[in-house]
N, C-alpha and C positions, 0 to 999 in steps of 0.2 A: 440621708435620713432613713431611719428603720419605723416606721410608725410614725410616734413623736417623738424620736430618740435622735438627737443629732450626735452623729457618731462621728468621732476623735482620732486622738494616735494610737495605736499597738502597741499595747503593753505585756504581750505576752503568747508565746505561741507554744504549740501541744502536740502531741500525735495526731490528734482529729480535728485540728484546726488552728485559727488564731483568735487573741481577744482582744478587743479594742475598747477607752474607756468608752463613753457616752455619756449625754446630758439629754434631761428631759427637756423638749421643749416650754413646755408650760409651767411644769413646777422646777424645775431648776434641780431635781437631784438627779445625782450621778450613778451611772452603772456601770455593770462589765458585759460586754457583749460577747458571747462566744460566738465565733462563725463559721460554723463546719458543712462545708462543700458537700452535697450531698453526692455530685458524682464520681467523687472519689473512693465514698464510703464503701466497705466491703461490708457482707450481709452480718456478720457478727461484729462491728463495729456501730453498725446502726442500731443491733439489736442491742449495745450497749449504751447509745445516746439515747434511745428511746427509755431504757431502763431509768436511765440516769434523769429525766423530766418526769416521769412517773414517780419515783421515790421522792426527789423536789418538792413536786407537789402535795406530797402527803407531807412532809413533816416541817413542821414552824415552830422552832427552837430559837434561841438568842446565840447559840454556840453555834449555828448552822447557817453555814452560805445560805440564802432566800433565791427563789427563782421567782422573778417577779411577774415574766410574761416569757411565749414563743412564738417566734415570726417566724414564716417558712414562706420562699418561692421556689421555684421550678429548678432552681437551680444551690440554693443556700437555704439551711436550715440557723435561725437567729435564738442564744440562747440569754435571756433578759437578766441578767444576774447582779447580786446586790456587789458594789464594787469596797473589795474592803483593801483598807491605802497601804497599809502595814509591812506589805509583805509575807515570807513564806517563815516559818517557823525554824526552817531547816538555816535559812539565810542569818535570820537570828542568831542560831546555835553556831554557826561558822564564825559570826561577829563576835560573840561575848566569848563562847567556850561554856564549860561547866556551871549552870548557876546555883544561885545560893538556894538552900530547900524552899525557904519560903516561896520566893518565884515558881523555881521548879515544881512547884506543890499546888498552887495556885493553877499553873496551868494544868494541869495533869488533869485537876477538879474537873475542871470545864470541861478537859476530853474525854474523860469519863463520863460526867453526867450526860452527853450531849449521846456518846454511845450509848449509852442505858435506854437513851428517849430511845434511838432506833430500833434496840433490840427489844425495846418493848411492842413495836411493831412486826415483830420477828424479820428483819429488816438486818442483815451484817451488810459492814461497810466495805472489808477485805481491801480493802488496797489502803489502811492507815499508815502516815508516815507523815516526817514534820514538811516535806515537801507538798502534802497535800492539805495543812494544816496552816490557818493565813493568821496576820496577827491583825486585827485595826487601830484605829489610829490613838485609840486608848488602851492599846496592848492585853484587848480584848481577843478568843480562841475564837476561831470560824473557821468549821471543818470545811471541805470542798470533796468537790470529784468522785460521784457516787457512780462514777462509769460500771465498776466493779459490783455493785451492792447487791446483793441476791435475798430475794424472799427466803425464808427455811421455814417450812408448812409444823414441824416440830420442831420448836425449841431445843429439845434435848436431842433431838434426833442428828447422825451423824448421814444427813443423806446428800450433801454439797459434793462435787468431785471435781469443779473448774481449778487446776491451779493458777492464782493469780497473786498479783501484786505484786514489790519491790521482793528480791531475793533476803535483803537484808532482814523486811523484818516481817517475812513469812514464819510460818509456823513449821514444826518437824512434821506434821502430819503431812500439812503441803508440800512442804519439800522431797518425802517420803514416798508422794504419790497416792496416799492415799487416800479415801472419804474422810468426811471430816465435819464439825458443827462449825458453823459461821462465826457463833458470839467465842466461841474458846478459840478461834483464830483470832478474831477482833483484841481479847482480850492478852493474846500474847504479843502482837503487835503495840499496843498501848506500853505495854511491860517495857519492850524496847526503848518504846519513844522516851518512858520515862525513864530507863537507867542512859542514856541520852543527855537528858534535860541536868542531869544531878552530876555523870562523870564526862559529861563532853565526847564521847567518843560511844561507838556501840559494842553491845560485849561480843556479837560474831562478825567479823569482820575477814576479809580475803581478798586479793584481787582475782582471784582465780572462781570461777564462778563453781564450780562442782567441788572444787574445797571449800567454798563459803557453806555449802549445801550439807556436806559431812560436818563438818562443823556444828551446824545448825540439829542438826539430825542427832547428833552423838549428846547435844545439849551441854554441855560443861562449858560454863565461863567464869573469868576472874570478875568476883566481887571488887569495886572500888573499897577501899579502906576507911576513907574521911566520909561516908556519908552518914545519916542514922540508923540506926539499931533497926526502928520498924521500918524503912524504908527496905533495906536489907532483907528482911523479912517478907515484905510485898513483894519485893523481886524476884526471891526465891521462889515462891508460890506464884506469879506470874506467868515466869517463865520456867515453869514444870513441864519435861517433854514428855510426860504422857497427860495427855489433856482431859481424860478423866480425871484426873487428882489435881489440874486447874483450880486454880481460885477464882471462884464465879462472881459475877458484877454483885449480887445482892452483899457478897462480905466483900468486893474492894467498897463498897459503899458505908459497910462498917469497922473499914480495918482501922486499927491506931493511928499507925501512920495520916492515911485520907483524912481522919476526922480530926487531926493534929491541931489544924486552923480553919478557920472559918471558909465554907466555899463562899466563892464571888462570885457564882450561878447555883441558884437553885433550882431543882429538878421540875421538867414540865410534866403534867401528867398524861400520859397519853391514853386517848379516848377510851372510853368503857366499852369492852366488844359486847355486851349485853344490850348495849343504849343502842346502839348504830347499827347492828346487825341485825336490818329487816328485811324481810322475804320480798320480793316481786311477784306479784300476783299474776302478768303472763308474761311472755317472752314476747309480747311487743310491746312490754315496757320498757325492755333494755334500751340503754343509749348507746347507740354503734360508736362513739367514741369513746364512753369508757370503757364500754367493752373491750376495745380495743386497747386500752390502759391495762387491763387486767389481763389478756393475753399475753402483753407484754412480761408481767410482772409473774404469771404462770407459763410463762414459755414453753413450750411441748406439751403442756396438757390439754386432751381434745377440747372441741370448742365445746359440747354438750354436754362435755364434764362441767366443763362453768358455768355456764347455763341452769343446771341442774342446782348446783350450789348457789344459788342467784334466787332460786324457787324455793327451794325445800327449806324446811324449817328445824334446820340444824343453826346451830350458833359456831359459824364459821367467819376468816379471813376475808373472803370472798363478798361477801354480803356489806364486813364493816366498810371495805374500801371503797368497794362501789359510793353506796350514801357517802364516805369523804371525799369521793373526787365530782 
């Protein structure tokens, strides 16, 4: 037992752990327990689990794994996760192959809106892939695995330098080495998923990992032939290798293509930073655990930088998340 959670068989194991299902003892619904050892964790791995419960808990989407609770003892850290039956998105695309637009469209919706929601928290996900993309049992999208997800303090701003994610469906900036915006990675990862979703195969591909990389870099791939005009279209602009001239989430939200058929999520709004973002009057108002959320989420900035930003009466990041966690 993990709390009230009578915990099950292993259904799935990870770089930083395994998961097991579970059932609530009292109400009867089911979850996914992540279980990651904490003495195994290395200092930038925990600094990613930690990341990865803090983003969690800020965002409650319909397209978004839920984190319902975290248990920790002395030796295992327990991660409460909503258990979706479905499978992996990637396992799908291995099953079917190429799907028909409508489907493929349909999903893409979801993973788009569902990115939008984060990046409206300035929130990139950087590790998108249909491996990290679950289906449930009404073949509904639920993203996962915000191991990777990094704050970016400017939107526009190109101040990110971790390279991360699957080689396949990084960005050439990533690739390249260089600084780079969160959401125009996010967004060329999506691109991929979705020429994926429509040709069954991905347009850079290699076994050779430093030629997958020049590949990616060099940016030219074969358009599939049978798909649509505006999808074609979306792709192209998608996956633009210079990421300035990226096509930004506000028009894949109005491209032809997207708005071809109806989505089967609609957009959640995410909170007003005017409404939530209010000052603390001292600094023994702070709570040492969300504090400690929000150093996570600013990692390397001094403590009395945030502090500071907690107090002042600026309309900052800092202030809204505090009041939401």
């Amino acid at each position: 037992m993990i709390g009230l959670w009578r915990v099950g068989r292993t259904i799935g194991k990870g770089s930083s752990g395994r998961v097991r299902v579970a059932r609530h003892s009292t109400t009867g619904q089911y979850a996914a327990i992540k279980i990651i050892s904490k003495t195994s964790l290395a200092s930038r791995t925990r600094l990613s689990v930690e990341r990865e419960i803090v983003v969690m808990k800020l965002i409650d989407h319909p397209n978004i794994m839920r984190l319902y609770d975290v248990w920790e003892t002395s030796t295992d850290l327990y991660l409460i996760l909503e258990y979706v039956q479905g499978g992996e998105l990637f396992e799908y695309l291995c099953n079917k192959g190429p799907l028909p637009t409508s489907e493929a469209l349909s999903y893409f919706q979801q993973i788009i809106i569902a990115v939008d929601y984060c990046h409206r928290f300035n929130i990139a996900h950087r590790d998108l892939k249909p491996e990290n993309i679950l289906l449930d049992q009404d073949f509904k999208i639920k993203i996962a695995d915000f191991g990777m997800a990094a704050w970016q303090a400017d939107p526009k701003g190109v101040d990110l330098r971790t390279s991360c994610g699957s080689p396949h469906y990084a960005s050439p900036e990533i690739c390249n080495g260089e600084a780079y915006n969160g959401a125009a990675a996010d967004i060329w990862s999506c691109g991929v998923i979705l020429f994926a979703l429509l040709a069954g195969r991905l347009p850079f591909d290699d076994d050779d990992c430093p030629t997958l990389l020049e590949k990616i870099i060099i940016g030219k791939f074969t358009m599939p032939l049978d798909i649509d005009d505006n999808a074609k279209d979306l792709l192209s602009r998608m996956l633009s290798k210079d990421a300035s001239k990226r096509i930004t989430m506000p028009e894949i939200l109005q491209h032809p293509f997207f708005l071809s058929q109806a989505p089967a999520t609609f957009g959640h709004v995410a909170p007003n930073l005017d409404t939530i973002a209010r000052p603390l009057a001292s600094r023994d108002m702070i709570d040492a655990d969300i504090f400690a959320n929000l150093r996570t989420l600013w990692h390397g900035t001094p403590e009395d930088e945030i502090v500071e930003s907690l107090m002042n009466n600026e309309r900052n990041w800092q202030k809204g998340i505090y009041h939401m966690l």
